[in-house]
N, C-alpha and C positions, 0 to 999 in steps of 0.2 A: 083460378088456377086448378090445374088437374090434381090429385091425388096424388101424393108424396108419397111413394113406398118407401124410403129411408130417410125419415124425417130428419133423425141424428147427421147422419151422412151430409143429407142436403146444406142443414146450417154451418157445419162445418168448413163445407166448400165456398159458402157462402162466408163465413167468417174471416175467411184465414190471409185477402189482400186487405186487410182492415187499412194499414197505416196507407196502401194506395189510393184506397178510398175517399179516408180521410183529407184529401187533398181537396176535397169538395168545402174545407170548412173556409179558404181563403176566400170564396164569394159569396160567404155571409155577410152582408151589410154590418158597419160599426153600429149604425143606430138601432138594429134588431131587438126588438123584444120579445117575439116569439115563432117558433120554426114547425113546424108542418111537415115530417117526414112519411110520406106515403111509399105504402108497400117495404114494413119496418124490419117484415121476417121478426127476429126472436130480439131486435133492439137494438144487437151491437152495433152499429152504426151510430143509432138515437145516443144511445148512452157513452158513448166515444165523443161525441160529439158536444151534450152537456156536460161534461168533464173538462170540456176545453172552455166551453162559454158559462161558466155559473151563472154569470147573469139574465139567461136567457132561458125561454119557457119552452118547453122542446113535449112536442105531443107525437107520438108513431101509432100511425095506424096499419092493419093490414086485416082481410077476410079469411087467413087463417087464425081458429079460435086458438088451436094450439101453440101455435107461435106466441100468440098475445101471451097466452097464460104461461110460457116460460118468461118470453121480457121481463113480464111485473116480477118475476120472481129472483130478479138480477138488479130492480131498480137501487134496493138495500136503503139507506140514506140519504138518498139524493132526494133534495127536496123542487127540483127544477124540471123535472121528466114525469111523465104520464103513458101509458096505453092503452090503445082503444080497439077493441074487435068491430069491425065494419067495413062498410063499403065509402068512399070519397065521395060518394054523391050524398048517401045520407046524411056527413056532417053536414052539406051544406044548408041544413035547416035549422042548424044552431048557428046565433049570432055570430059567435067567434071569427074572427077574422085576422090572417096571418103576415109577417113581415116577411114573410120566405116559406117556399113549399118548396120539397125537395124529391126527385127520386134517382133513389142510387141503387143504379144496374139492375131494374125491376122493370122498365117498361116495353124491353122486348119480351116478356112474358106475359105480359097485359096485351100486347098482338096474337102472343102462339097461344096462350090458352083463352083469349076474350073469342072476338070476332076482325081482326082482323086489324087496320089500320084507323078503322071507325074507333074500335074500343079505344086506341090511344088518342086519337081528336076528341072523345069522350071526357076520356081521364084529363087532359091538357087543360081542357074546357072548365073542367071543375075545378081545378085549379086555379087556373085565371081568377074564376069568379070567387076563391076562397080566402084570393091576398086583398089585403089594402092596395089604396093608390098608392104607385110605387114598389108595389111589393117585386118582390124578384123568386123566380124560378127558376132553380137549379136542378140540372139534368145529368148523371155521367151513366155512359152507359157503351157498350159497343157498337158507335156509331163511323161510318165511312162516308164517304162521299158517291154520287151514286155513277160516277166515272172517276175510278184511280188511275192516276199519272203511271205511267211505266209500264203499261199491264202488256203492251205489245212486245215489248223488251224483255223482258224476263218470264212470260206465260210457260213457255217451250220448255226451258231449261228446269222451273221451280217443278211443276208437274214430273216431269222426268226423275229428277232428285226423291219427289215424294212417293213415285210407283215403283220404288227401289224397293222400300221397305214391305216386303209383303203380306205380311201381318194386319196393312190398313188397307190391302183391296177389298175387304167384305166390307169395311168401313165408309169408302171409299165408293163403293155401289150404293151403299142405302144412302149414304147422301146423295147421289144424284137422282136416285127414286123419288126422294125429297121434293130434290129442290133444285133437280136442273145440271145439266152437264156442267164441268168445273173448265169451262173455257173463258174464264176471265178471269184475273186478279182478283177481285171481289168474289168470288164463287170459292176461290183457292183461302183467300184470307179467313172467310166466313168458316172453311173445315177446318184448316189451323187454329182455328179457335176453340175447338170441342174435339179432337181426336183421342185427346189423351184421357178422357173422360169412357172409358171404355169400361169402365165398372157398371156407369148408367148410363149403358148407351142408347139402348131403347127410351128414355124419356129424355137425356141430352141431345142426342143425335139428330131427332123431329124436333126441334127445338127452334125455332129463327130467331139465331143471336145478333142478325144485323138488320131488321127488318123496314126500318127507321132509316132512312141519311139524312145529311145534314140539309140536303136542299127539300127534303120533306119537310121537318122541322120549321123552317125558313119560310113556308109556304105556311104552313098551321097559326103561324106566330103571326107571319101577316094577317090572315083572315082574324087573330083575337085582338089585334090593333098591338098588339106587345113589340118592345124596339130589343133585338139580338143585342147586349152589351159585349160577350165573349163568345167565342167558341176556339176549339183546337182538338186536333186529334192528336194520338200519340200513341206507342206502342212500351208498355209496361218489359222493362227490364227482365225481367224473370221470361216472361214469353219470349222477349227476343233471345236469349241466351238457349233456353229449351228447343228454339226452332232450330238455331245456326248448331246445335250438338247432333239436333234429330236428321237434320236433314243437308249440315253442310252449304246453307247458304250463303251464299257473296254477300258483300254490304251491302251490294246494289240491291241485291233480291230483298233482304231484310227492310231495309229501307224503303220499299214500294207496301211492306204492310202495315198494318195499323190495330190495337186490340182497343182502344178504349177513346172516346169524344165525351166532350163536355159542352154542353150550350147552357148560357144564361142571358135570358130576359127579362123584361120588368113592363109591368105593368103600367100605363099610360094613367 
C-alpha cells in the first residue's frame, strides 16, 4: 500500500460502517476454530469480530507496522485475538492453518497499490493454500458485475442529474483521466462510490474501488479448484439515501447501483 498521509483519518473512514461490515460474520462456519483476517488495518473488524465469537482464535494481519502496533494496543483482555505485522505470503511458512480467511474491503487496494489483478490472484492463492480442507473464504468488498442490467436505460438521465452539481466537474475530469470516460453504469457507479471523499481526493480518487467483478472472482476460484457457496451484491443504505438526496434519483436509477459484493468459497 502507498503511504497514508492521514493515517488517523484513513482508519476512521475505514472504521465507521463497522456494523455493515460485520455482516461478514454470518458465513463463518459453526464449526470454526480459527479465522485469518487479512489486511486487518488497526483490528476493528478482528476484534468486533472475536467479540462475537469467543470461542474462536482470530489472528489479523496487515504490512502496515503502524496499524499492527495500534490493534495490539486495543486487544485489552481478550484472550482469543492476536496481531501480526507481515506480508500473507510469509505466514505461509508457518504450519498454522485456518478454518476461514477473510478480507473485508481490502482487496481492491491490493490491485491499486500491488500490481494489478496478478497481486489479487496472488493474495487469493495464498489464501487457498493457508485454510484447511474445507476452509472457506470470505470476501466483502466493492464488487459489480462486469455488465450492469439497466445501464442503457438510465446512463443519459443519471449523468445528467450528476453534471448539475458543479462542484464535481474537476472531480469528474480526474476520474476520467483515470479511468476512462463515464459512459456506462459501471463507470458511473465506480464515481459514486468516492466523490464524497474530497477531503482525500488525490489518494481516493486514483483509487480502483471496483477493480475485481464478480465474473473475475468466479474465474480465479475456478482455476484454485474452490466451489462459489454464496455471492450477492447490494447497495448499503446510507449510500443509497446520500445518492437519492445528492442527485435526485428515481428508484429505477438507484436500483441499477450497487456499493458493496460478498463472495464465499470453500476449499475442496
Amino acid at each position: 500500500m502507498q503511504d497514508i498521509a492521514n493515517s488517523a483519518l484513513y482508519l476512521e473512514r475505514m472504521s465507521k460502517p463497522l456494523q455493515e461490515k460485520l455482516k461478514i460474520a454470518k458465513f463463518i462456519p459453526k464449526s470454526t476454530k480459527s479465522v485469518l483476517d487479512i489486511g486487518c488495518a488497526d483490528g476493528t473488524v478482528t476484534l468486533a469480530l472475536a467479540d462475537l465469537f469467543p470461542d474462536i482464535s482470530f489472528v489479523g494481519i496487515d504490512f502496515n507496522k503502524e496499524f499492527i502496533d495500534i490493534a495490539k494496543t486495543k486487544i485489552g483482555d481478550r484472550k482469543n485475538v492476536s496481531f501480526e505485522y507481515g506480508f500473507l505470503r510469509e505466514r505461509l511458512a508457518k504450519p498454522e492453518r485456518f478454518d476461514a480467511a477473510i478480507f473485508c474491503s481490502v482487496l481492491h487496494e491490493f490491485f491499486s497499490y500491488g500490481e494489478g489483478i496478478s497481486t489479487v490472484v496472488k493474495a487469493l492463492a495464498d489464501a487457498h493454500e493457508i485454510l484447511k480442507t474445507k476452509g472457506v473464504l470470505i470476501i466483502r468488498d466493492m464488487i459489480t458485475d462486469d455488465y450492469m442490467r439497466s445501464a442503457d436505460l438510465w446512463l443519459e438521465d443519471m449523468m445528467e442529474k450528476i453534471s448539475k452539481n458543479n462542484s464535481l466537474l474537476p472531480l469528474m475530469g480526474d476520474f476520467e483521466n483515470w479511468f476512462g470516460k463515464m459512459n456506462s453504469i459501471k463507470q458511473i457507479n465506480h464515481f459514486l462510490l468516492k466523490y464524497m471523499y474530497q477531503d482525500n481526493w488525490q489518494r481516493e480518487g486514483r483509487e480502483n474501488y471496483v477493480p475485481v467483478s464478480f465474473e473475475q472472482y468466479e474465474q480465479i476460484f475456478n482455476l484454485l479448484g474452490m466451489k462459489i457457496q454464496y455471492k450477492e451484491s447490494y447497495t448499503i443504505p446510507f449510500l443509497r439515501e446520500l445518492w437519492r438526496k445528492d442527485f435526485n434519483f428515481s428508484e429505477d436509477e438507484l436500483g441499477s447501483l450497487r456499493s458493496t459484493g460478498i463472495i464465499i468459497a470453500q476449499k475442496n
